[in-house]
C-alpha positions in Angstrom: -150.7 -42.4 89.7 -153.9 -44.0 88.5 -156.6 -45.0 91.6 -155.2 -48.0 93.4 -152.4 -48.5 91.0 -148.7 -48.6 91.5 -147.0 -45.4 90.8 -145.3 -44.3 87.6 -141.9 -43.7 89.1 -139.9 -45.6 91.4 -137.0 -43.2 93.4 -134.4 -46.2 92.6 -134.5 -44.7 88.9 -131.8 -42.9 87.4 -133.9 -40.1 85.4 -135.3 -37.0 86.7 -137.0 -35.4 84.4 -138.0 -31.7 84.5 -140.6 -29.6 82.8 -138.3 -27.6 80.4 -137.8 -31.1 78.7 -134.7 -31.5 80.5 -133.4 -35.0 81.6 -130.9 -35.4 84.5 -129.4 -38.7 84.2 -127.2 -40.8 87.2 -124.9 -42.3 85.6 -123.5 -44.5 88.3 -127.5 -46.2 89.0 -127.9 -49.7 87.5 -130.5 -48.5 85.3 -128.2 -46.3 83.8 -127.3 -47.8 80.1 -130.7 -49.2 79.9 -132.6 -45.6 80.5 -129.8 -43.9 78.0 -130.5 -46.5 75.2 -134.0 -45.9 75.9 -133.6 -42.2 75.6 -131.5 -41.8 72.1 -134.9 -42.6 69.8 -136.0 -38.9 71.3 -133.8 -37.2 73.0 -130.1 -35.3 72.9 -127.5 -35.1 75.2 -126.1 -31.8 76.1 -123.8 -32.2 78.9 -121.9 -35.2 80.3 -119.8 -34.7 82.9 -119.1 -37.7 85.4 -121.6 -38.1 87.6 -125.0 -37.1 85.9 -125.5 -36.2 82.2 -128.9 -34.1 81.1 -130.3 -34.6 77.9 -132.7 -32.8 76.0 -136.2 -33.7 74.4 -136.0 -30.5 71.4 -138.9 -30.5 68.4 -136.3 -31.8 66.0 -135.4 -34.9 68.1 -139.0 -35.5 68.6 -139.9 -35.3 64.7 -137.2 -37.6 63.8 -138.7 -39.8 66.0 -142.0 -39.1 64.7 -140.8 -40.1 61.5 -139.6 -42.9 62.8 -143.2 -44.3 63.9 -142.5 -43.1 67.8 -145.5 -42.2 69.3 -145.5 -39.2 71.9 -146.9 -42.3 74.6 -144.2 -44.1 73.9 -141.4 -41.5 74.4 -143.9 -40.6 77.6 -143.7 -44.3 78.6 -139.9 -44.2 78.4 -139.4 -41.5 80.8 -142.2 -42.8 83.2 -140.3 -46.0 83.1 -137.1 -44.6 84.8 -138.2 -41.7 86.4 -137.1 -41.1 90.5 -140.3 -38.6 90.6 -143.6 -37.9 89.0 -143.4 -36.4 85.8 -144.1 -32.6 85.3 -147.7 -32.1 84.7 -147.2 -30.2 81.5 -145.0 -32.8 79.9 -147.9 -34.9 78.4 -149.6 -32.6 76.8 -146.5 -30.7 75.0 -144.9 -34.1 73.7 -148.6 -34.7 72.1 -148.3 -31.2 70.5 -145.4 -30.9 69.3 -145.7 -34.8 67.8 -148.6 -34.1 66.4 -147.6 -31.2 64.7 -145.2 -33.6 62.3 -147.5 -34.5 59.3 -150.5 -32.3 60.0 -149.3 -30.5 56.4 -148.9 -33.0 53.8 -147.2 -32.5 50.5 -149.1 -34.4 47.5 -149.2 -34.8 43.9 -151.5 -32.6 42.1 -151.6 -31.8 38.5 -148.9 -32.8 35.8 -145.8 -31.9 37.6 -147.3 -29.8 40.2 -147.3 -30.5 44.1 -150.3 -29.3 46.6 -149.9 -29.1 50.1 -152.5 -30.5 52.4 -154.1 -29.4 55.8 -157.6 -30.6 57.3 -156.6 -27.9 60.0 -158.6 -25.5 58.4 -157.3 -22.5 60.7 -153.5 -23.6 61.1 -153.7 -24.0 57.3 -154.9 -20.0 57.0 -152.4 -19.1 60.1 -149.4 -20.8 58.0 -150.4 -19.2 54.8 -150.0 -15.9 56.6 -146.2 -16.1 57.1 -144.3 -14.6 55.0 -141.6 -17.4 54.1 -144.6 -19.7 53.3 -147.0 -17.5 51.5 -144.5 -16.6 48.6 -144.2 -20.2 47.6 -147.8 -21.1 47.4 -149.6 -21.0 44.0 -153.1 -20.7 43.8 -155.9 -22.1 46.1 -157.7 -25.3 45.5 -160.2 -25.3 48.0 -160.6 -24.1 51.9 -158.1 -27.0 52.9 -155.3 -27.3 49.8 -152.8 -25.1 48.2 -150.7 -26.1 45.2 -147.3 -25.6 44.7 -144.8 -25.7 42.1 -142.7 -28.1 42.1 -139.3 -25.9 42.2 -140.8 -25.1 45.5 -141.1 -28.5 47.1 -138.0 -28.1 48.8 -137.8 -24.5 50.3 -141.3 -24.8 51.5 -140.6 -27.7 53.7 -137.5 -25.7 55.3 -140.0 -23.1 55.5 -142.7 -24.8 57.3 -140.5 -26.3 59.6 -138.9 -23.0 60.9 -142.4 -22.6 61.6 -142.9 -25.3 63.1 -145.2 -27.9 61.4 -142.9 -30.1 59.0 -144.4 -31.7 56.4 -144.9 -34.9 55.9 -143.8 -35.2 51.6 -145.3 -37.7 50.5 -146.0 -36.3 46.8 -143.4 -39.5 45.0 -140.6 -39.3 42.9 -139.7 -39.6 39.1 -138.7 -43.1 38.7 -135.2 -42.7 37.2 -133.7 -44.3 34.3 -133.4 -48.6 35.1 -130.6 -50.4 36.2 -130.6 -53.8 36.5 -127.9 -54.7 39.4 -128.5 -57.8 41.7 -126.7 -58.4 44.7 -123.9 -61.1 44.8 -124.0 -64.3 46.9 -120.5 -64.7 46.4 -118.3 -61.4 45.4 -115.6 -61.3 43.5 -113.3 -61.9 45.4 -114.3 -65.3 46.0 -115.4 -64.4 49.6 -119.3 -65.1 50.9 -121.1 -62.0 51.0 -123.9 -62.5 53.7 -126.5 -58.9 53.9 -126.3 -58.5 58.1 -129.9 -58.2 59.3 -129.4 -54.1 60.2 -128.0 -53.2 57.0 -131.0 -55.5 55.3 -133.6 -53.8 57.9 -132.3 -50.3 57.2 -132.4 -50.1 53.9 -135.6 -51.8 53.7 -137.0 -49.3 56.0 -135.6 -46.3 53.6 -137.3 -48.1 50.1 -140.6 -49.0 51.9 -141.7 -51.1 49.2 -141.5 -48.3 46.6 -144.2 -46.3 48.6 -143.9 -42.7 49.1 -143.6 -42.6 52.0 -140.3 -44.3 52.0 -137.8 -43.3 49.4 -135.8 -40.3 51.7 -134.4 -40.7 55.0 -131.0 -40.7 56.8 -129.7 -44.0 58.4 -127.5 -43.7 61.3 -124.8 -46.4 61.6 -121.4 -46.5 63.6 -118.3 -45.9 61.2 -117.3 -49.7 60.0 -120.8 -51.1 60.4 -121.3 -51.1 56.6 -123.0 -48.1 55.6 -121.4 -48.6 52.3 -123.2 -51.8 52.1 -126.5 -50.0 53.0 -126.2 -47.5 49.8 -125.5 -50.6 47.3 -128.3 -52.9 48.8 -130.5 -49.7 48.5 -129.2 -49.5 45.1 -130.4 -52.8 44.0 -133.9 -52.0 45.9 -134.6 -48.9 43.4 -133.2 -50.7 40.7 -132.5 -47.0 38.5 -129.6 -44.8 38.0 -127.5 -43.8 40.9 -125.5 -40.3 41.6 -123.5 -41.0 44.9 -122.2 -38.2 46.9 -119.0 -39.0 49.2 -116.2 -37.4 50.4 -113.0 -38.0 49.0 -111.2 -39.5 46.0 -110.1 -42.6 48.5 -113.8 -42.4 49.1 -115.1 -43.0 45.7 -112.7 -45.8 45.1 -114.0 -47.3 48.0 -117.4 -47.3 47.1 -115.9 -48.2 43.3 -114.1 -51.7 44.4 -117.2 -52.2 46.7 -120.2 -52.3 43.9 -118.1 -54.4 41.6 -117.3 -56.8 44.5 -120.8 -57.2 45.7 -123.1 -56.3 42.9 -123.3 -57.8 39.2 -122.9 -54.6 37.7 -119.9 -53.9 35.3 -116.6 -51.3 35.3 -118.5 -49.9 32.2 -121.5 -49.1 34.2 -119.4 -47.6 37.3 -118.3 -44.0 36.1 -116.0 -41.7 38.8 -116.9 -37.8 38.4 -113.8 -36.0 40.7 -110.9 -33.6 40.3 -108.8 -36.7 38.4 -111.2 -37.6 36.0 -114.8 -36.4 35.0 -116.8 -39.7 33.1 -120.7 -40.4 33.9 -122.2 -43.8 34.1 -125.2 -45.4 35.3 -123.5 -45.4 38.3 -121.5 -42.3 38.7 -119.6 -41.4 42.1 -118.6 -38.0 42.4 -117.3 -36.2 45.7 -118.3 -32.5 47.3 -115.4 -30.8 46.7 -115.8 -30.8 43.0 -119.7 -30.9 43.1 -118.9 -27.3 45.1 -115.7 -26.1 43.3 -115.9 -22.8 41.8 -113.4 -20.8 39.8 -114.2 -17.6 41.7 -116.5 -16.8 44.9 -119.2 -14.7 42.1 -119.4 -17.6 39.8 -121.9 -20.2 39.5 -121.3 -24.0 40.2 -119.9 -25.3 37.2 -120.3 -28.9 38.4 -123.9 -28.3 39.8 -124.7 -29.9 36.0 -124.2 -33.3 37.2 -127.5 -33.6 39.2 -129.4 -33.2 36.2 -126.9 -35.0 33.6 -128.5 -38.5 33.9 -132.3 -39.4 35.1 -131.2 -40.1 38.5 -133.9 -42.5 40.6 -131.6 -42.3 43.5 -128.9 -39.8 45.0 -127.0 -41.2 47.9 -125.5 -38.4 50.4 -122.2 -40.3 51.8 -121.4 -38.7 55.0 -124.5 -36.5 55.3 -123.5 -34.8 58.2 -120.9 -33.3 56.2 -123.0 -32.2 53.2 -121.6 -28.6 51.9 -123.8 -26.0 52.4 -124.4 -25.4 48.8 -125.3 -28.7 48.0 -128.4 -28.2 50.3 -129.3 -25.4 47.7 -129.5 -28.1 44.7 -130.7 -30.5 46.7 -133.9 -28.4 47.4 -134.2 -28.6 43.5 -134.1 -32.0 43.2 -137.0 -33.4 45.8 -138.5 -35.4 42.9 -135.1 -38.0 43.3 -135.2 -40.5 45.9 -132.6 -39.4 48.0 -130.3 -41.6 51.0 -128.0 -39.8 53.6 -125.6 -42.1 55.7 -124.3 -40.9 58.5 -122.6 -42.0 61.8 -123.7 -39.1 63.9 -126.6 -36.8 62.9 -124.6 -34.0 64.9 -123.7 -30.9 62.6 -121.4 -28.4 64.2 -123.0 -25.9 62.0 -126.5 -26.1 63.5 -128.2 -27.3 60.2 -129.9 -30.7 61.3 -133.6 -29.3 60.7 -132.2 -28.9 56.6 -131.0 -32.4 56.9 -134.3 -33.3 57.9 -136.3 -30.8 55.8 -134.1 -31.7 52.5 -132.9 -35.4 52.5 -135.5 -37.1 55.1 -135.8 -37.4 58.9 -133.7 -39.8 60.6 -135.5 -43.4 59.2 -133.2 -46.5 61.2 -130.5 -46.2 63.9 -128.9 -48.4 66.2 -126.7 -47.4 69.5 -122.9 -48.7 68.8 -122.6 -50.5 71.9 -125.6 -53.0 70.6 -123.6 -53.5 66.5 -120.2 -54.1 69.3 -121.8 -56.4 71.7 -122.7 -58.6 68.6 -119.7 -58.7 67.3 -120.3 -56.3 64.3 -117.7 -53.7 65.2 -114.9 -53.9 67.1 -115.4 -53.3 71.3 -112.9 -50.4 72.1 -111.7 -48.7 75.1 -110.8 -44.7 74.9 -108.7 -42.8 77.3 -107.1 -39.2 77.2 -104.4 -38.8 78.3 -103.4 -35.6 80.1 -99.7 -33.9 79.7 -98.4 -30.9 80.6 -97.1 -27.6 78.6 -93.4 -27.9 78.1 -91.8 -25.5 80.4 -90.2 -23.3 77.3 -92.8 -22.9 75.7 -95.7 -22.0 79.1 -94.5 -18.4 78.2 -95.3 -18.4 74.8 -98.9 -20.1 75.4 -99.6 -17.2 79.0 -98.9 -14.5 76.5 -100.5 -15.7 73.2 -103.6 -14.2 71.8 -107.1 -15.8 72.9 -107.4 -17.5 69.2 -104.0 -19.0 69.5 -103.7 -20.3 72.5 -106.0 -23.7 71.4 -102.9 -24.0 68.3 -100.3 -23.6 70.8 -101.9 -26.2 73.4 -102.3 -28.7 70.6 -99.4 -28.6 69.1 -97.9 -29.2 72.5 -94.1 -30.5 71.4 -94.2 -32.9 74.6 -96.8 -34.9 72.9 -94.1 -36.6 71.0 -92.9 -38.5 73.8 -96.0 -40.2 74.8 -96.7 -40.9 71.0 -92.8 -42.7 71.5 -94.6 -44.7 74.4 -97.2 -45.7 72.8 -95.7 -46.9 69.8 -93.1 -49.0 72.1 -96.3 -50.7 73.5 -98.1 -51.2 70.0 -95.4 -51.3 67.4 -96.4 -54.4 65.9 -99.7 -53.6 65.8 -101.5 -50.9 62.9 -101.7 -47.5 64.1 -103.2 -44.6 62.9 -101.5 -41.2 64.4 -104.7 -38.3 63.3 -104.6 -34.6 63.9 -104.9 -31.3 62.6 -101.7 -29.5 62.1 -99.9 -30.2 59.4 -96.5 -28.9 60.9 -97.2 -31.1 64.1 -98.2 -33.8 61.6 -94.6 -33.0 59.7 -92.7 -33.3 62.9 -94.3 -36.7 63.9 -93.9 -38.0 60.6 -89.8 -37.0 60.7 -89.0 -38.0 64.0 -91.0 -41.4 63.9 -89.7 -42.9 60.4 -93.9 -43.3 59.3 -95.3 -41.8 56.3 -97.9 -39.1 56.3 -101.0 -38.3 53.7 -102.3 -34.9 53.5 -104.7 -33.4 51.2 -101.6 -32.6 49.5 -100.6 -36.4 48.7 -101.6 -37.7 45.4 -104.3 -40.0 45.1 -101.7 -42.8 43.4 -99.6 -42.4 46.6 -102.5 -42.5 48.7 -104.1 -45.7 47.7 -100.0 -47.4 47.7 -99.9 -46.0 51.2 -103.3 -47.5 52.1 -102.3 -50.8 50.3 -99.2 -51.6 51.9 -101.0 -50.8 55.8 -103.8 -53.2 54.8 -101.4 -55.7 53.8 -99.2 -55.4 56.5 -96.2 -54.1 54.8 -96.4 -50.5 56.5 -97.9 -50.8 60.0 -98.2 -47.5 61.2 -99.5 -44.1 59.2 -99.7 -40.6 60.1 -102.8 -39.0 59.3 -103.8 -34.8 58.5 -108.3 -34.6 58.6 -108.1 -36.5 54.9 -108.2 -39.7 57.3 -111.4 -38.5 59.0 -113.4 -39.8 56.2 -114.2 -43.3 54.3 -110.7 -44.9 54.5 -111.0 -48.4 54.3 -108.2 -49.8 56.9 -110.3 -52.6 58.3 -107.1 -54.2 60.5 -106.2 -50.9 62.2 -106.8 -51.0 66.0 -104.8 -48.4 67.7 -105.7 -44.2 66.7 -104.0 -41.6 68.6 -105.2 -38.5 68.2 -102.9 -35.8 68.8 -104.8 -32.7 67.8 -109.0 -32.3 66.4 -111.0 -28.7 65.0 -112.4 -27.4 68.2 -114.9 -29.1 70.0 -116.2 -31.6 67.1 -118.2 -34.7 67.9 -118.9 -35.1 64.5 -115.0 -35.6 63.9 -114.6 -37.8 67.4 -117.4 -40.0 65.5 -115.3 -40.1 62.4 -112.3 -40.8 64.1 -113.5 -43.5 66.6 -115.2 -45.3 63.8 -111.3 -45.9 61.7 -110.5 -48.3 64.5 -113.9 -50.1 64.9 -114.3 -52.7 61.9 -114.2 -56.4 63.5 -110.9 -57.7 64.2 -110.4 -61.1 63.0 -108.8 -62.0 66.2 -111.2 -60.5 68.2 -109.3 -57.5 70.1 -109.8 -54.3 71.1 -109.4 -51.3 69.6 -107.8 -48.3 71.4 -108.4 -44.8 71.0 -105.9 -42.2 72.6 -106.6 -38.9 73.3 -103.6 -36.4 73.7 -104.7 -33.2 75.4 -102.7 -30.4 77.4 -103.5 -29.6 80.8 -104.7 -26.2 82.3 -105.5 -24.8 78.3 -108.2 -24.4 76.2 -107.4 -27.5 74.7 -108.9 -29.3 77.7 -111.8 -27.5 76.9 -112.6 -28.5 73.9 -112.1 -31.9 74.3 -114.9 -32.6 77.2 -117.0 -31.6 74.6 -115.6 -33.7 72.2 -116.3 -36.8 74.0 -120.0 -36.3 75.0 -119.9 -38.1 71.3 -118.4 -40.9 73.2 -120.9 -40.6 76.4 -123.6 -41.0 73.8 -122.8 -44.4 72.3 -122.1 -45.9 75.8 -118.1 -45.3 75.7 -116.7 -44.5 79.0 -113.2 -42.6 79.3 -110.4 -43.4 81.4 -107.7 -40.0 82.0 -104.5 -41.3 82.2 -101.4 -38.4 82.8 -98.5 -38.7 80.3 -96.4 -40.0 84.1 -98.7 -43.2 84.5 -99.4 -44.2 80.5 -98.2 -47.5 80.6 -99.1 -48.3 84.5 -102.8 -47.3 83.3 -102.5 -49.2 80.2 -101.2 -52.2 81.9 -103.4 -51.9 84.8 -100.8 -51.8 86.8 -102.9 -48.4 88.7 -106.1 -46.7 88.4 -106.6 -43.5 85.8 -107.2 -40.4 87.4 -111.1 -39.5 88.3 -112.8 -37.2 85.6 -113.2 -33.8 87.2 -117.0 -33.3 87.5 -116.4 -29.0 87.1 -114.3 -29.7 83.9 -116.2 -32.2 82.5 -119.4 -30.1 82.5 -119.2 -27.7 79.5 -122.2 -27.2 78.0 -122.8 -26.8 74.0 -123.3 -23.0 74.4 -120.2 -22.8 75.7 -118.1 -24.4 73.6 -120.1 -22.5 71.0 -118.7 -19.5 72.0 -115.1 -20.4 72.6 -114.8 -21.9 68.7 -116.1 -18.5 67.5 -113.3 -17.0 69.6 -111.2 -19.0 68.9 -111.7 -19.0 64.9 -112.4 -14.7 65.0 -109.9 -12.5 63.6 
């Protein structure tokens, strides 16, 4: 408290904030959503059950908002804002170190193709070069405060320096690419306006910085059906050079295929699709992961790692970044010299890799909380609930006496799921539903017993995009999907998803899922997303963690049981109260029960 001066805190707040960088938050105080918002910049939430959730300030989240031109005063100004108590006396000083530790090593051109790296910290610099995953990619000395580097190394060395700790800031510029000259439409092609919205204009603006180096590679984190598709083609016509876009899926690629010829100048002839069905390059080329990372046999190399160097790319866009194969982070390392783009909707990777995100395509450059895109109208507002059913009684025995890695298979394939899908259908049936989950043989079953059609990775491509058709035109208004409808699917008018099974504990996949529901509604509803989970198993488990994805963009939960669906729905009575001691599980947890539960 400065000398006569009001204090810093004020005991009505909902934050208290304690000195392992730990954040309690009340989630019932009136400050609540404002102090959350005010958090996500710089902070991660690890828990959420009902009462208070407790997020995180780690070194990554602060470097991505480092990157993102957050001072440590500001994120210090944040938590003194909503703070009950005074804030731990060792709190300032460790947000200024650990900020400040972003950009202390800079990366540089040098000489002809070589990089050097950069340190006016003349004893970090000689503490740095003492460790071993750093000294092996430095060339020779230029002086008492440089090093150069080759320029295969630019990659690996940033992953190296920030397992150290000190990311550098890469600001060394990028080949230019071969030129494309692509303008953005007024009107598409389809005769409809086609109007930039100010966040997809402001992020992708932020990513090219006017050419300068220091823009140019970044990830920009939008909800699913906020346009990030948009964002990669108004990028596009920014750089102005060849393009290599990474994505998904084959219903992917045709997505982003119909949506640069609808919104962009550029030509069929110019739009080439690299995938399992056909292999062609253009000055465009869209390719997905799976054949980018196909291999004949586990000791081979990547045939289809030639691609990255086929054309002069000046731009590589990562679709889905979160979900970039671990071997494309190997090339990527390669390939620092391309201006490179992730899109994401959730910078949450469930295998840990976030600081190679960071390190490889670009800190976290422009994000927005969903609740803010829903409350201007920009996605769809939506209201989630799980609902809560019980173990069939014939098959409780089977599930008691199941081994540990079975029992999650056995809880959510859970045969008395079918009837509440039969419930909600009778409430929704003229609207477009989407029935998700992981099983095939629970899909199979849902797909027999309901009369609706089902895609798998299995389906043909051709039978996929009919499928897709006839639900966007309303000829088919329901569709059972397997995880192939996770990603990209273009189904702008569906607005009910029940999920009926997920992998584990994946936010990442709650994300994806949410976000096939949340494109505008021209009528203005809401979207619904059901939850079917099974009581007293691991199942239960797994989804509290699930939904701290939800927690994190604002959502609140209702828990309806499979004996009150439609009074809940109706509001005809109250869902049940989230149990605080379920709720809780923490990411270490759940950590352990998917390695159990995926263990031989």
């Amino acid at each position: 408290m400065s000398p006569g001066g009001p204090p810093s805190y004020d005991p009505a707040n909902p934050l208290i904030v304690q000195a392992d960088r730990s954040i309690l938050v009340e989630v019932d105080n009136p400050r609540y959503a404002a102090a959350r918002d005010a958090l996500a910049p710089f902070a991660e939430l690890e828990k959420s059950p009902e009462h208070i959730h407790t997020y995180r300030v780690t070194n990554l989240s602060m470097w991505n908002a480092a990157a993102a031109g957050i001072t440590a005063e500001q994120m210090l100004d944040v938590l003194k804002k909503y703070t009950k108590f005074p804030l731990p006396a060792n709190l300032a000083a460790d947000f200024e170190e650990v900020v400040s530790r972003y950009g202390r090593i800079r990366l540089e051109k040098y000489e002809g193709e070589r990089l050097q790296i950069i340190c006016g910290d003349v004893p970090l610099l000689e503490e740095l070069i003492r460790q071993p995953s750093v000294k092996t990619l430095l060339a020779e000395r230029i002086d008492n405060k440089r090093f150069a580097v080759e320029a295969k190394n630019r990659g690996v060395l940033k992953l190296a320096l920030i397992k150290v700790g000190y990311p550098a800031e890469d600001i060394a510029g990028y080949v230019e690419g071969q030129k494309l000259a692509v303008e953005l439409r007024t009107v598409a092609r389809s005769g409809l306006p086609f109007h930039i919205r100010d966040y997809q204009r402001e992020s992708a603006d932020v990513f090219f910085a006017s050419g300068d180096a220091r823009g140019g590679s970044g990830v920009i984190v939008l909800p699913c059906g906020a346009g990030k598709t948009i964002v990669g083609i108004t990028a596009m016509a920014l750089v102005k050079r060849s393009t290599l876009v990474l994505t998904t899926s084959i219903t992917a690629v045709k997505q982003w295929h119909r949506e640069i010829l609808d919104k962009t100048d550029l030509t069929d002839e110019q739009v080439a699709e690299y995938t399992g069905d056909t292999k062609n390059f253009g000055e465009v080329t869209l390719a997905t992961y799976q054949i980018v990372t196909y291999r004949p046999d586990r000791d081979e190399d990547f045939p289809h790692f030639k691609i990255f160097e086929e054309r002069d790319w000046g731009l590589i866009i990562y679709d889905e970044v979160h979900l970039l194969p671990a071997p494309v982070f190997r090339v990527t390392a390669q390939i620092q010299a391309r201006r490179r783009l992730g899109l994401t909707a959730t910078l949450v990777r469930e295998d840990g890799r976030e600081g190679d995100v960071f390190s490889l395509i670009g800190p976290k450059k422009y994000d927005v909380p969903w609740r803010e895109l829903e409350a201007k109208g920009w996605i769809a507002s939506a209201s989630c609930t799980e609902i809560r059913i019980a173990l069939r009684e014939d098959k409780r025995m089977e599930y008691a006496v199941a081994e540990w890695r079975d029992k999650y298979r056995l809880a959510s394939e859970n045969p008395a799921k079918d009837d509440v899908i039969a419930q909600l259908l009778n409430q929704y049936g003229e609207q477009r539903v989407l029935i998700i989950g992981q099983y095939l043989k629970q899909l199979r079953q849902i797909s027999k017993r309901f009369d609706i059609p089902l895609i798998t990775g299995q389906t043909g491509s051709k039978e996929r995009e009919e499928l897709y058709n006839k639900f966007r035109t309303g000829e088919l208004r329901h569709l059972v999907l397997s995880k192939v409808g996770n990603f990209a699917i273009d189904l702008p008018d569906a607005n009910v998803l029940i999920q009926v099974s997920g992998t584990f504990g994946s936010r990442q996949e709650e994300a994806q899922r949410l976000g096939r529901i949340l494109r505008p509604k021209s009528n203005g509803d809401t979207a619904h997303f059901y939850t079917l989970v099974t009581r007293d198993t691991r199942e239960l488990d797994f989804a509290h963690h699930r939904q701290m994805f939800l927690t994190e963009q604002g959502y609140s939960y209702a828990i309806a049981d499979e004996g009150n669906v439609m009074d809940v729905i109706n509001g005809l009575c109250k869902p049940e109260e989230v149990d605080v001691a379920e709720a809780g599980q923490s990411r270490s947890r759940l950590s352990v029960l998917e390695r159990e539960a995926t263990s031989d």
